[in-house]
The first five atom37 places (N, CA, C, CB, O) and aatype in JSON, in Angstrom:
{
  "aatype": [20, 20, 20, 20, 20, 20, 20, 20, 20, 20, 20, 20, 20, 20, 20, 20, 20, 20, 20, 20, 20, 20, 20, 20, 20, 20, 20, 20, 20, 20, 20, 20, 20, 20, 20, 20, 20, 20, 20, 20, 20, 20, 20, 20, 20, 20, 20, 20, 20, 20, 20, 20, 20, 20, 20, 20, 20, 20, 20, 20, 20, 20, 20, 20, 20, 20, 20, 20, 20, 20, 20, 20, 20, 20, 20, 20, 20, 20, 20, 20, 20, 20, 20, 20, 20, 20, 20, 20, 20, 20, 20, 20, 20, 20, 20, 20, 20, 20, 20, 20, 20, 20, 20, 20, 20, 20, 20, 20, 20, 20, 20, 20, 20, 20, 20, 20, 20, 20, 20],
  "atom_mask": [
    [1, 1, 1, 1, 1],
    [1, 1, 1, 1, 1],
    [1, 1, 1, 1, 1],
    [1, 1, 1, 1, 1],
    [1, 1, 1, 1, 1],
    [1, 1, 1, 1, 1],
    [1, 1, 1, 1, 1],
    [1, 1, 1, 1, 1],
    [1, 1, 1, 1, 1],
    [1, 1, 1, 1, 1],
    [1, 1, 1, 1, 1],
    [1, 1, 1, 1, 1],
    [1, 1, 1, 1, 1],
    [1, 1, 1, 1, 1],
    [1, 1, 1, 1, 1],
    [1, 1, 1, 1, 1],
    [1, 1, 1, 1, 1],
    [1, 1, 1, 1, 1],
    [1, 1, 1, 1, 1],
    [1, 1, 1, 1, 1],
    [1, 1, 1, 1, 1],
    [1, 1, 1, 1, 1],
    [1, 1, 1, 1, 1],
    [1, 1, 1, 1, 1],
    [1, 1, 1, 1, 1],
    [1, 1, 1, 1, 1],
    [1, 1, 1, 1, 1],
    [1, 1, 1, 1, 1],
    [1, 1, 1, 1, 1],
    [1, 1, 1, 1, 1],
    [1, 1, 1, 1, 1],
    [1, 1, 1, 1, 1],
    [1, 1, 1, 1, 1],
    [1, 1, 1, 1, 1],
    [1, 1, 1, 1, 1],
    [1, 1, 1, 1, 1],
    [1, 1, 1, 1, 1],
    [1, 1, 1, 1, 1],
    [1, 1, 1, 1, 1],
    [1, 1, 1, 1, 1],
    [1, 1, 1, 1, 1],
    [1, 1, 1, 1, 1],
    [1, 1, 1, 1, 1],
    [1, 1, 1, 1, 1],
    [1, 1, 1, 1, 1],
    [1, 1, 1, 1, 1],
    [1, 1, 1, 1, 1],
    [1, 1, 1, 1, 1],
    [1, 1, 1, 1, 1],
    [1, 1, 1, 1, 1],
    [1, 1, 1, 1, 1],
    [1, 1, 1, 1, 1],
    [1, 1, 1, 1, 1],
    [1, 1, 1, 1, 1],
    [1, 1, 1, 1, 1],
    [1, 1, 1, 1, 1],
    [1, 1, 1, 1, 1],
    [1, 1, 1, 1, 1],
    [1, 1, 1, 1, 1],
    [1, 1, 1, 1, 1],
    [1, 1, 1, 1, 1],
    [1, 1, 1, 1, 1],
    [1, 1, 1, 1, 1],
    [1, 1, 1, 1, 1],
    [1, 1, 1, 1, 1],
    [1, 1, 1, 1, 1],
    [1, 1, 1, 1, 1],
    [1, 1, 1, 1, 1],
    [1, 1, 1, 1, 1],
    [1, 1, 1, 1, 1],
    [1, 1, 1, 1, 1],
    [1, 1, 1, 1, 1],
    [1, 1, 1, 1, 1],
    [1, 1, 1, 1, 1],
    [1, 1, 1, 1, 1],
    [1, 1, 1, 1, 1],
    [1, 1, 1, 1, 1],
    [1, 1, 1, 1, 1],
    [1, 1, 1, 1, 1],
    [1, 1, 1, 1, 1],
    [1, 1, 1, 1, 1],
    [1, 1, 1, 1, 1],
    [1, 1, 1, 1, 1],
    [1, 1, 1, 1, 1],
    [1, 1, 1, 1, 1],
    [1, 1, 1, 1, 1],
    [1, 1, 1, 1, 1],
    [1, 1, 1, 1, 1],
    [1, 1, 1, 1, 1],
    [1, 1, 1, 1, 1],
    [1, 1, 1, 1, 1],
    [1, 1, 1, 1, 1],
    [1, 1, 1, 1, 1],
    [1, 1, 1, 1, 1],
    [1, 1, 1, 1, 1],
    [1, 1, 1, 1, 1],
    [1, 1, 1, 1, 1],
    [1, 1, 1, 1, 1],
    [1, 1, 1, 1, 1],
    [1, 1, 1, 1, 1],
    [1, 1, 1, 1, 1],
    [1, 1, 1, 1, 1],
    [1, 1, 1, 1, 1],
    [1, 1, 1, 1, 1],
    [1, 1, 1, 1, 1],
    [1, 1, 1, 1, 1],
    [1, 1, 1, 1, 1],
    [1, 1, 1, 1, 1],
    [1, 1, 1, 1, 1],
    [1, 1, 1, 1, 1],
    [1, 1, 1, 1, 1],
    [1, 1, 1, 1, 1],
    [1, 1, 1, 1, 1],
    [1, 1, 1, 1, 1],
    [1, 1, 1, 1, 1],
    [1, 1, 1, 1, 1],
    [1, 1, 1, 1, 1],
    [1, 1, 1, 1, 1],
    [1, 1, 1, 1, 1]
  ],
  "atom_positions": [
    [[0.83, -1.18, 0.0], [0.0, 0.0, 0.0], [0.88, 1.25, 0.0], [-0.95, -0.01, 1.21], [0.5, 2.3, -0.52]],
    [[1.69, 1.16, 0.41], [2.74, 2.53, 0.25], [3.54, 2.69, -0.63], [3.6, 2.76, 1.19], [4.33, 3.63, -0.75]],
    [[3.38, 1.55, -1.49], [4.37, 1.64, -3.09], [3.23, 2.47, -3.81], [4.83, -0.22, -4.15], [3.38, 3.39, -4.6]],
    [[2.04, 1.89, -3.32], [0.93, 2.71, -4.05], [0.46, 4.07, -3.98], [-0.06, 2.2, -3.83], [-0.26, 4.61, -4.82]],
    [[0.92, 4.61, -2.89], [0.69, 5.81, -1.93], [1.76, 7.02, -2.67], [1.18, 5.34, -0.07], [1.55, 8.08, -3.26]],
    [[2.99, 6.22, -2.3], [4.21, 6.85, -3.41], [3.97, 7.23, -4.98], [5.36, 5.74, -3.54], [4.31, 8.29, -5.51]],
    [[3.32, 6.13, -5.61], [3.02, 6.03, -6.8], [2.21, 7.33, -6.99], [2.37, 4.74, -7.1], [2.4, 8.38, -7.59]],
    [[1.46, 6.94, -6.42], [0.14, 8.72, -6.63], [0.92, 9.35, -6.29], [-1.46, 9.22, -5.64], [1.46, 9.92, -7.24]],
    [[1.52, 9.7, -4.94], [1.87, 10.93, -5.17], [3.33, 11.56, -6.27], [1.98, 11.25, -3.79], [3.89, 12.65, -6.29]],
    [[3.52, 10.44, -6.99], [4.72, 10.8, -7.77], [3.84, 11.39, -9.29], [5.93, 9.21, -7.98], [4.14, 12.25, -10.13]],
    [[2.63, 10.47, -9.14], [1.8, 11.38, -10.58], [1.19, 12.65, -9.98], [0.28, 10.41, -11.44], [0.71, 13.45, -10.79]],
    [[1.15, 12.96, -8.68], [0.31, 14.43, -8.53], [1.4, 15.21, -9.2], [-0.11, 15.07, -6.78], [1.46, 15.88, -10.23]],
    [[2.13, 14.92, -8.37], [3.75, 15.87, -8.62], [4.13, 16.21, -10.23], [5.31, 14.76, -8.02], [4.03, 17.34, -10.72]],
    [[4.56, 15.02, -10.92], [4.57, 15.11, -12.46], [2.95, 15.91, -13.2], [4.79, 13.27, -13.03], [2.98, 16.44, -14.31]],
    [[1.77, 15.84, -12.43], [1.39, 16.61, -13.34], [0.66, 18.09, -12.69], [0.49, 15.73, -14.21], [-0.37, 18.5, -13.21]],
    [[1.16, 18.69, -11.75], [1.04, 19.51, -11.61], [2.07, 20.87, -11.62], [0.52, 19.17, -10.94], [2.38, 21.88, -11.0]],
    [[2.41, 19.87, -13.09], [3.63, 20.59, -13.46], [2.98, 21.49, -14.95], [5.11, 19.32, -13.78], [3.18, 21.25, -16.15]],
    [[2.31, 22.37, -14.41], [1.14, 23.11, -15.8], [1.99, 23.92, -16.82], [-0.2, 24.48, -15.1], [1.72, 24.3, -17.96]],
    [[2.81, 24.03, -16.26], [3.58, 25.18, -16.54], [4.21, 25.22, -18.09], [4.72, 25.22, -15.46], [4.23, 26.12, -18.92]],
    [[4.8, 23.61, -18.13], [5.43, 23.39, -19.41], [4.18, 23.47, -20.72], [6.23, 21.81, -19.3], [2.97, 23.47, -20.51]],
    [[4.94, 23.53, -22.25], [3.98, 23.83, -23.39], [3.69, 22.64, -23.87], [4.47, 24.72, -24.48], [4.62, 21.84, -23.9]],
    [[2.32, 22.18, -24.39], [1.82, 21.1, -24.39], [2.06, 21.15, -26.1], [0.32, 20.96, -23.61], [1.74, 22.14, -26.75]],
    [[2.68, 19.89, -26.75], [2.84, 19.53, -27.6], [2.06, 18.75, -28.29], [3.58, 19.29, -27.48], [1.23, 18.32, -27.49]],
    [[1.7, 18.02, -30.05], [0.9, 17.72, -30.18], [2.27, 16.7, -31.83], [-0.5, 18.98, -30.07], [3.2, 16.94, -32.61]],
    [[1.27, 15.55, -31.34], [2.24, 14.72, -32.43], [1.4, 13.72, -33.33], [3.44, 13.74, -31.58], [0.75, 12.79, -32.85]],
    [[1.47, 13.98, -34.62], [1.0, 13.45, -35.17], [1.11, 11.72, -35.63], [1.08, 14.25, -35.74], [2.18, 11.26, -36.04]],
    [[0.16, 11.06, -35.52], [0.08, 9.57, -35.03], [-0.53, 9.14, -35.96], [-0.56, 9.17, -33.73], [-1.6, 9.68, -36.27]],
    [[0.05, 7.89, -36.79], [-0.62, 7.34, -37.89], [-0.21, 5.84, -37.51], [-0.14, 7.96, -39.44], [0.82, 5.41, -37.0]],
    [[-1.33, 5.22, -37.93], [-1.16, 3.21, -37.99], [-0.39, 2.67, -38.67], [-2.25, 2.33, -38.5], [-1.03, 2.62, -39.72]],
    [[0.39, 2.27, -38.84], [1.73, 1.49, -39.83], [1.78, 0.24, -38.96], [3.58, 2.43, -39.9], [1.21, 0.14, -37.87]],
    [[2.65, -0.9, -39.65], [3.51, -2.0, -39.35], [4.65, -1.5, -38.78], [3.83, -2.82, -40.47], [5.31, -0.52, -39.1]],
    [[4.91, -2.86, -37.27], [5.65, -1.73, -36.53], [6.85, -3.3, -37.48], [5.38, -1.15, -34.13], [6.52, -4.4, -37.92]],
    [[8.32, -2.52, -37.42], [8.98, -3.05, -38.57], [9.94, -3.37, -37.42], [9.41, -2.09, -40.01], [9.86, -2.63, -36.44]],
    [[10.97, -4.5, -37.38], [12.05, -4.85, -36.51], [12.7, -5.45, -37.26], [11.84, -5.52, -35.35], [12.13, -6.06, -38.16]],
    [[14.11, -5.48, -37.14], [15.13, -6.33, -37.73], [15.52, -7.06, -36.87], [16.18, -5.77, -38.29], [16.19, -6.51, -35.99]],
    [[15.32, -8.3, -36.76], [16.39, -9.88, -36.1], [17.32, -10.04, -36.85], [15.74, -11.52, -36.08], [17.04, -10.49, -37.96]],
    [[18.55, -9.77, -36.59], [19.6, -11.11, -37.37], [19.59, -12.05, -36.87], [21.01, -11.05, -37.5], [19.99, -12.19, -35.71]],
    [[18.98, -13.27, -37.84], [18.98, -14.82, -37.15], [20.28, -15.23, -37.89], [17.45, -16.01, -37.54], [20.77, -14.76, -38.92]],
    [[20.84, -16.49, -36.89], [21.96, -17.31, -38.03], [21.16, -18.45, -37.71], [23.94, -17.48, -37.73], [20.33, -18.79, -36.87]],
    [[21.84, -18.97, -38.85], [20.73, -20.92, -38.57], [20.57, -21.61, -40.11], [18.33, -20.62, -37.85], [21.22, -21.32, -41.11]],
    [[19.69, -22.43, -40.01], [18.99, -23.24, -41.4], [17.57, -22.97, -41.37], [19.15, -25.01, -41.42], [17.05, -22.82, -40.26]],
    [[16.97, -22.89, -42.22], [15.6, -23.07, -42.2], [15.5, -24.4, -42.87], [14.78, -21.91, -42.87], [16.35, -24.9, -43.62]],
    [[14.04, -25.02, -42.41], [13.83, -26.33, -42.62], [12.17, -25.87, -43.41], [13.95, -27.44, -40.99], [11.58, -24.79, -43.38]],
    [[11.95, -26.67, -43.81], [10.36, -26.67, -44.64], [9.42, -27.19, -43.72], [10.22, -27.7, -46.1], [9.58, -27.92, -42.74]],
    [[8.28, -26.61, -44.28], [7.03, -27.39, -42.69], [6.79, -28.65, -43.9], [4.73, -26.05, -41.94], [6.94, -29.79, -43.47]],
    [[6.49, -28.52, -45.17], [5.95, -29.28, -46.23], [6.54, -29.48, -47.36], [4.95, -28.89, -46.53], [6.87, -28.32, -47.62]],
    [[7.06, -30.37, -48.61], [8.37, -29.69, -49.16], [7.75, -31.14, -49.83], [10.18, -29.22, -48.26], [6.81, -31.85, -49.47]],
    [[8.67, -31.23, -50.93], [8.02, -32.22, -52.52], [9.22, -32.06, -53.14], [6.5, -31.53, -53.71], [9.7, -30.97, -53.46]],
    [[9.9, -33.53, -53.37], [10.74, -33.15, -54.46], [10.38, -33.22, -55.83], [11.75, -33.81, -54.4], [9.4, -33.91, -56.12]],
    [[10.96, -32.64, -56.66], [10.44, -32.24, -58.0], [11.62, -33.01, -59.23], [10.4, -30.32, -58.05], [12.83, -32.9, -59.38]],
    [[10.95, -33.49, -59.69], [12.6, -34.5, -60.75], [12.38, -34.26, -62.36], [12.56, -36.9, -60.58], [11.35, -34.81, -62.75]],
    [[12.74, -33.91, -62.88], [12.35, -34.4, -64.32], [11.85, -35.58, -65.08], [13.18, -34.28, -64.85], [12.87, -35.96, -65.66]],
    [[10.86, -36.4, -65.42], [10.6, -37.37, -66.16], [11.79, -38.41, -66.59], [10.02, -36.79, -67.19], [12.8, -37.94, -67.11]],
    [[11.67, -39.63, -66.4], [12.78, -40.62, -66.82], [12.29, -41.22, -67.69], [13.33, -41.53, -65.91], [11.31, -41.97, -67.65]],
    [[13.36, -40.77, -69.06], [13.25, -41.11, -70.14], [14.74, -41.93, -70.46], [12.83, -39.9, -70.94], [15.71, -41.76, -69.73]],
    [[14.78, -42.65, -71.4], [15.72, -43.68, -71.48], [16.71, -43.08, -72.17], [15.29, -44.92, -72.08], [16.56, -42.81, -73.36]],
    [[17.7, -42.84, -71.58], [19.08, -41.99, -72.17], [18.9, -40.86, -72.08], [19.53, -42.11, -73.56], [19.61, -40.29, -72.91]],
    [[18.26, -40.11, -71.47], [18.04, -38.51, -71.64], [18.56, -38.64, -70.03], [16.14, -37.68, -72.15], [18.21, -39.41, -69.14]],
    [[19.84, -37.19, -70.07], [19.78, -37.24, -69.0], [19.71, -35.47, -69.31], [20.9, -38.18, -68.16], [19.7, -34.94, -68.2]],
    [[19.66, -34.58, -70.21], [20.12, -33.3, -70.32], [18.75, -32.84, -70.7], [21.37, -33.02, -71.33], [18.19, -32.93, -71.79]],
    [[18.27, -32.25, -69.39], [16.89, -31.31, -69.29], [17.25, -29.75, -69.63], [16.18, -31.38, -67.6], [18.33, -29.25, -69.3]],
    [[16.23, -29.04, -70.31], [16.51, -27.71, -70.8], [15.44, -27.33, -69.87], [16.43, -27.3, -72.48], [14.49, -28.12, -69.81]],
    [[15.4, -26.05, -68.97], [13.87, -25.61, -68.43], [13.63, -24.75, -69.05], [13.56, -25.19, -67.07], [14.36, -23.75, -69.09]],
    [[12.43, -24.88, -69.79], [11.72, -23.97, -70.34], [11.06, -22.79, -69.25], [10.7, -24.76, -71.12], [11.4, -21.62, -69.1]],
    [[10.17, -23.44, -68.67], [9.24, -22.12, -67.24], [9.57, -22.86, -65.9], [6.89, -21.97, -67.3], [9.66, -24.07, -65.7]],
    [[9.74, -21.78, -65.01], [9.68, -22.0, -63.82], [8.83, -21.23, -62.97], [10.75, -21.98, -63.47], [8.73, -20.0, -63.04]],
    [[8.25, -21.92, -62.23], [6.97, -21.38, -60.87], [8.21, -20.17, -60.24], [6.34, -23.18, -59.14], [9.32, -20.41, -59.77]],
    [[7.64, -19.05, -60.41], [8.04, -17.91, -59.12], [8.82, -18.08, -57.93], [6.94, -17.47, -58.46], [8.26, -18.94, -57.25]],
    [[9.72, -17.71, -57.45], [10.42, -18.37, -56.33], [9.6, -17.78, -55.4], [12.0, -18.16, -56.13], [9.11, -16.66, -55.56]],
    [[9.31, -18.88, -53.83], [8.35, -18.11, -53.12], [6.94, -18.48, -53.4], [8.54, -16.74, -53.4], [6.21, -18.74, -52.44]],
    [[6.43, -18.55, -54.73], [4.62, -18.29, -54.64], [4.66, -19.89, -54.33], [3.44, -17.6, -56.44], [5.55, -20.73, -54.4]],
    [[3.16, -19.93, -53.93], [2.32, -21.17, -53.25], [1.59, -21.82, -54.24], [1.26, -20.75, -52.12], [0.59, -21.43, -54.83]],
    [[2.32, -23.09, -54.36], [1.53, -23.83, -55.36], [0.69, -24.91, -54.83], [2.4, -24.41, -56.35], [0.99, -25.54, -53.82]],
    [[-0.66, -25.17, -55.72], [-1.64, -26.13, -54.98], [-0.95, -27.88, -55.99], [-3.89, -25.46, -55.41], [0.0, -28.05, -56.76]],
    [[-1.76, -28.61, -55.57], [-1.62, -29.62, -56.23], [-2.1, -29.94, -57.34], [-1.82, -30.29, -55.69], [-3.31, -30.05, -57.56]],
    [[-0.83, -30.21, -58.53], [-1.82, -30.37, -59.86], [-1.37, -28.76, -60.55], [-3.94, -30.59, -59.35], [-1.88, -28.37, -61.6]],
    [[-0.49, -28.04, -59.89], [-0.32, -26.69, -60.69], [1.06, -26.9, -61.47], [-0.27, -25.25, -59.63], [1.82, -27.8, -61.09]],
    [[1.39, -26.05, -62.58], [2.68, -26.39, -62.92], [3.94, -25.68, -62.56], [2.66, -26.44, -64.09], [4.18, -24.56, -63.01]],
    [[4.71, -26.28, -61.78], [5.57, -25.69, -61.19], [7.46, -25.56, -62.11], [5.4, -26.52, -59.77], [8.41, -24.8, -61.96]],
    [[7.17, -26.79, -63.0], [8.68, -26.58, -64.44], [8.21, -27.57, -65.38], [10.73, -27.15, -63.94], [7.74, -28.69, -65.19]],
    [[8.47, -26.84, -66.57], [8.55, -26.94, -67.75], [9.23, -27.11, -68.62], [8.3, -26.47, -67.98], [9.61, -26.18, -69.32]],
    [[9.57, -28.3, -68.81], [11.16, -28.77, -69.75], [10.84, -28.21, -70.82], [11.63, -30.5, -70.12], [9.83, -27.53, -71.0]],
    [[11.9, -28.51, -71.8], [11.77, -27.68, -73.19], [11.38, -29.08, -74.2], [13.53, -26.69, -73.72], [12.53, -29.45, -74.42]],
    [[10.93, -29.58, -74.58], [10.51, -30.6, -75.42], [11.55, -30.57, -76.75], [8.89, -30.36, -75.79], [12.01, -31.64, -77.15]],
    [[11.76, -29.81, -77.16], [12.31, -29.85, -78.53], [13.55, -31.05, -79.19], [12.9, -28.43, -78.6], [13.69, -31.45, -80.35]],
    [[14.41, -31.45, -77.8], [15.38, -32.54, -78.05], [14.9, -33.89, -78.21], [16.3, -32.59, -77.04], [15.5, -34.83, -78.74]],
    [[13.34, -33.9, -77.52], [12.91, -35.38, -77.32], [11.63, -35.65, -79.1], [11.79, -35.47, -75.21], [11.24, -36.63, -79.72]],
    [[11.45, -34.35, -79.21], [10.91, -33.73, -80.72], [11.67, -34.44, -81.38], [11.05, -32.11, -81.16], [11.24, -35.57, -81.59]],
    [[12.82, -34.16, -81.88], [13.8, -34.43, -82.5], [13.87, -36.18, -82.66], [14.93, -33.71, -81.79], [13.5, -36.92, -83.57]],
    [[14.43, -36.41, -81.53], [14.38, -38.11, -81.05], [13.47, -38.92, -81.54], [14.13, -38.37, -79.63], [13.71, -39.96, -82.15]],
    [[12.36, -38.45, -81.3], [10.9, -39.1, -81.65], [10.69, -39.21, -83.53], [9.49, -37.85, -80.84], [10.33, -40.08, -84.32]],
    [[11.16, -37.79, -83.63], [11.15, -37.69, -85.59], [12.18, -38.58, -85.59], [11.62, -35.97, -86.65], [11.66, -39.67, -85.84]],
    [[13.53, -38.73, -85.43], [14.33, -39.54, -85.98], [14.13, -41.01, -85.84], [15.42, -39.2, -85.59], [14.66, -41.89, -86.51]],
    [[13.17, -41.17, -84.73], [12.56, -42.65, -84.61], [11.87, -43.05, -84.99], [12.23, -43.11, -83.89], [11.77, -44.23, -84.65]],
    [[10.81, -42.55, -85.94], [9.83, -42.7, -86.41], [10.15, -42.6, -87.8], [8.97, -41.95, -85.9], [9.43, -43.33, -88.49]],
    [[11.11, -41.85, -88.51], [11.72, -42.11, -89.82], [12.6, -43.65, -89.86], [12.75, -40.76, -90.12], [12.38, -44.43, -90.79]],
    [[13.35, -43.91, -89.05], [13.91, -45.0, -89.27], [12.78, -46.18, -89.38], [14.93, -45.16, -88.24], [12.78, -47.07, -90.23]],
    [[11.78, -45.99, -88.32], [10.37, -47.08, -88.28], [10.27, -46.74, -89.73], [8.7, -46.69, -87.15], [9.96, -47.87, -90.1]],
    [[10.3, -46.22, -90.53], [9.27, -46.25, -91.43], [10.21, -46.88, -92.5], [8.49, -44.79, -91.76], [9.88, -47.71, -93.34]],
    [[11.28, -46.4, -92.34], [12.52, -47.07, -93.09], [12.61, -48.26, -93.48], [13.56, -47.04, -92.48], [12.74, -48.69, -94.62]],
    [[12.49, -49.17, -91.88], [12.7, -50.35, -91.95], [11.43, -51.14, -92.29], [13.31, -50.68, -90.83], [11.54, -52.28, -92.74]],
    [[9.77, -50.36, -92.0], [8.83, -51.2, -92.47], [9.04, -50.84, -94.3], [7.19, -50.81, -91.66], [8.63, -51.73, -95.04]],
    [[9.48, -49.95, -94.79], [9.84, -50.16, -96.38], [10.43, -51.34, -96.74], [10.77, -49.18, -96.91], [9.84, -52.11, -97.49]],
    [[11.8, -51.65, -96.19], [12.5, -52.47, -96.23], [11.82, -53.9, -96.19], [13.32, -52.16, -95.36], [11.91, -54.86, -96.96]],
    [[11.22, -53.72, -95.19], [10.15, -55.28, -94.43], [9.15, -55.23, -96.04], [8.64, -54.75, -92.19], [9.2, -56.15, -96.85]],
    [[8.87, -54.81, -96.11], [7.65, -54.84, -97.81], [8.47, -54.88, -98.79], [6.54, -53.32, -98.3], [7.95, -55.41, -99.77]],
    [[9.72, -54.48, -98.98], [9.94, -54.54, -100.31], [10.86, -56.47, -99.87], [11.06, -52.77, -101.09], [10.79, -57.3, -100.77]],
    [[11.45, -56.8, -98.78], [11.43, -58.33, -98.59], [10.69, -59.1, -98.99], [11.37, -58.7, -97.61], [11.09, -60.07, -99.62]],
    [[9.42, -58.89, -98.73], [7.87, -59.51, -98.5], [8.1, -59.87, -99.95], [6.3, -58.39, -97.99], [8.54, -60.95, -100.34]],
    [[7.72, -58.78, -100.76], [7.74, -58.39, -102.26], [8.62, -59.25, -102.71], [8.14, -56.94, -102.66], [8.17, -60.23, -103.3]],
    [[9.97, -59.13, -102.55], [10.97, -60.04, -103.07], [10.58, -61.35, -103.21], [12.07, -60.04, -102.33], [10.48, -61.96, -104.27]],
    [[10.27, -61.96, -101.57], [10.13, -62.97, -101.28], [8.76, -63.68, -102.22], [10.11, -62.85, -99.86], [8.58, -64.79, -102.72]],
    [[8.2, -62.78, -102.18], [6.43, -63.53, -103.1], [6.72, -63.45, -104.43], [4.64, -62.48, -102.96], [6.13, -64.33, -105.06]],
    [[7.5, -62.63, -105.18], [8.03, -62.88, -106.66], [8.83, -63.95, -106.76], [8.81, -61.79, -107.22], [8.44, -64.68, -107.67]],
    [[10.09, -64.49, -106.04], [10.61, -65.42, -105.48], [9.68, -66.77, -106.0], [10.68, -65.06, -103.95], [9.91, -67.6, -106.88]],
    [[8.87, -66.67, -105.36], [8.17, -68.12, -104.91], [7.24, -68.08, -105.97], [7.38, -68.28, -103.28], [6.57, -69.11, -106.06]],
    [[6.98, -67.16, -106.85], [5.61, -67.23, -107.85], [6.55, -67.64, -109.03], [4.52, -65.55, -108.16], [6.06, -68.43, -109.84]],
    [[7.93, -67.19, -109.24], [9.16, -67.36, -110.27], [9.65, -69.02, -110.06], [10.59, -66.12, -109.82], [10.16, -69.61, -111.02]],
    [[9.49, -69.57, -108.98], [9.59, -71.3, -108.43], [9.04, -71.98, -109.51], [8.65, -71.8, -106.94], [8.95, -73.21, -109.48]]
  ]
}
Protein backbone atom coordinates (compact mmCIF):
# COMPACT_ATOMS: atom_id res chain seq x y z
CA UNK A 1 0.00 0.00 0.00
CA UNK A 2 2.74 2.53 0.25
CA UNK A 3 4.37 1.64 -3.09
CA UNK A 4 0.93 2.71 -4.05
CA UNK A 5 0.69 5.81 -1.93
CA UNK A 6 4.21 6.85 -3.41
CA UNK A 7 3.02 6.03 -6.80
CA UNK A 8 0.14 8.72 -6.63
CA UNK A 9 1.87 10.93 -5.17
CA UNK A 10 4.72 10.80 -7.77
CA UNK A 11 1.80 11.38 -10.58
CA UNK A 12 0.31 14.43 -8.53
CA UNK A 13 3.75 15.87 -8.62
CA UNK A 14 4.57 15.11 -12.46
CA UNK A 15 1.39 16.61 -13.34
CA UNK A 16 1.04 19.51 -11.61
CA UNK A 17 3.63 20.59 -13.46
CA UNK A 18 1.14 23.11 -15.80
CA UNK A 19 3.58 25.18 -16.54
CA UNK A 20 5.43 23.39 -19.41
CA UNK A 21 3.98 23.83 -23.39
CA UNK A 22 1.82 21.10 -24.39
CA UNK A 23 2.84 19.53 -27.60
CA UNK A 24 0.90 17.72 -30.18
CA UNK A 25 2.24 14.72 -32.43
CA UNK A 26 1.00 13.45 -35.17
CA UNK A 27 0.08 9.57 -35.03
CA UNK A 28 -0.62 7.34 -37.89
CA UNK A 29 -1.16 3.21 -37.99
CA UNK A 30 1.73 1.49 -39.83
CA UNK A 31 3.51 -2.00 -39.35
CA UNK A 32 5.65 -1.73 -36.53
CA UNK A 33 8.98 -3.05 -38.57
CA UNK A 34 12.05 -4.85 -36.51
CA UNK A 35 15.13 -6.33 -37.73
CA UNK A 36 16.39 -9.88 -36.10
CA UNK A 37 19.60 -11.11 -37.37
CA UNK A 38 18.98 -14.82 -37.15
CA UNK A 39 21.96 -17.31 -38.03
CA UNK A 40 20.73 -20.92 -38.57
CA UNK A 41 18.99 -23.24 -41.40
CA UNK A 42 15.60 -23.07 -42.20
CA UNK A 43 13.83 -26.33 -42.62
CA UNK A 44 10.36 -26.67 -44.64
CA UNK A 45 7.03 -27.39 -42.69
CA UNK A 46 5.95 -29.28 -46.23
CA UNK A 47 8.37 -29.69 -49.16
CA UNK A 48 8.02 -32.22 -52.52
CA UNK A 49 10.74 -33.15 -54.46
CA UNK A 50 10.44 -32.24 -58.00
CA UNK A 51 12.60 -34.50 -60.75
CA UNK A 52 12.35 -34.40 -64.32
CA UNK A 53 10.60 -37.37 -66.16
CA UNK A 54 12.78 -40.62 -66.82
CA UNK A 55 13.25 -41.11 -70.14
CA UNK A 56 15.72 -43.68 -71.48
CA UNK A 57 19.08 -41.99 -72.17
CA UNK A 58 18.04 -38.51 -71.64
CA UNK A 59 19.78 -37.24 -69.00
CA UNK A 60 20.12 -33.30 -70.32
CA UNK A 61 16.89 -31.31 -69.29
CA UNK A 62 16.51 -27.71 -70.80
CA UNK A 63 13.87 -25.61 -68.43
CA UNK A 64 11.72 -23.97 -70.34
CA UNK A 65 9.24 -22.12 -67.24
CA UNK A 66 9.68 -22.00 -63.82
CA UNK A 67 6.97 -21.38 -60.87
CA UNK A 68 8.04 -17.91 -59.12
CA UNK A 69 10.42 -18.37 -56.33
CA UNK A 70 8.35 -18.11 -53.12
CA UNK A 71 4.62 -18.29 -54.64
CA UNK A 72 2.32 -21.17 -53.25
CA UNK A 73 1.53 -23.83 -55.36
CA UNK A 74 -1.64 -26.13 -54.98
CA UNK A 75 -1.62 -29.62 -56.23
CA UNK A 76 -1.82 -30.37 -59.86
CA UNK A 77 -0.32 -26.69 -60.69
CA UNK A 78 2.68 -26.39 -62.92
CA UNK A 79 5.57 -25.69 -61.19
CA UNK A 80 8.68 -26.58 -64.44
CA UNK A 81 8.55 -26.94 -67.75
CA UNK A 82 11.16 -28.77 -69.75
CA UNK A 83 11.77 -27.68 -73.19
CA UNK A 84 10.51 -30.60 -75.42
CA UNK A 85 12.31 -29.85 -78.53
CA UNK A 86 15.38 -32.54 -78.05
CA UNK A 87 12.91 -35.38 -77.32
CA UNK A 88 10.91 -33.73 -80.72
CA UNK A 89 13.80 -34.43 -82.50
CA UNK A 90 14.38 -38.11 -81.05
CA UNK A 91 10.90 -39.10 -81.65
CA UNK A 92 11.15 -37.69 -85.59
CA UNK A 93 14.33 -39.54 -85.98
CA UNK A 94 12.56 -42.65 -84.61
CA UNK A 95 9.83 -42.70 -86.41
CA UNK A 96 11.72 -42.11 -89.82
CA UNK A 97 13.91 -45.00 -89.27
CA UNK A 98 10.37 -47.08 -88.28
CA UNK A 99 9.27 -46.25 -91.43
CA UNK A 100 12.52 -47.07 -93.09
CA UNK A 101 12.70 -50.35 -91.95
CA UNK A 102 8.83 -51.20 -92.47
CA UNK A 103 9.84 -50.16 -96.38
CA UNK A 104 12.50 -52.47 -96.23
CA UNK A 105 10.15 -55.28 -94.43
CA UNK A 106 7.65 -54.84 -97.81
CA UNK A 107 9.94 -54.54 -100.31
CA UNK A 108 11.43 -58.33 -98.59
CA UNK A 109 7.87 -59.51 -98.50
CA UNK A 110 7.74 -58.39 -102.26
CA UNK A 111 10.97 -60.04 -103.07
CA UNK A 112 10.13 -62.97 -101.28
CA UNK A 113 6.43 -63.53 -103.10
CA UNK A 114 8.03 -62.88 -106.66
CA UNK A 115 10.61 -65.42 -105.48
CA UNK A 116 8.17 -68.12 -104.91
CA UNK A 117 5.61 -67.23 -107.85
CA UNK A 118 9.16 -67.36 -110.27
CA UNK A 119 9.59 -71.30 -108.43
Amino acid sequence: MRRELIGFALAIVACSHGTQEVSFVDVKQADLVIGVEVVGELAAVDSLDVKPPALYETWDFKIAELATEGAEVKEGDPIVAFDPSEQARNLETLENEAEAAKKKLDKKRDDAALARRDE
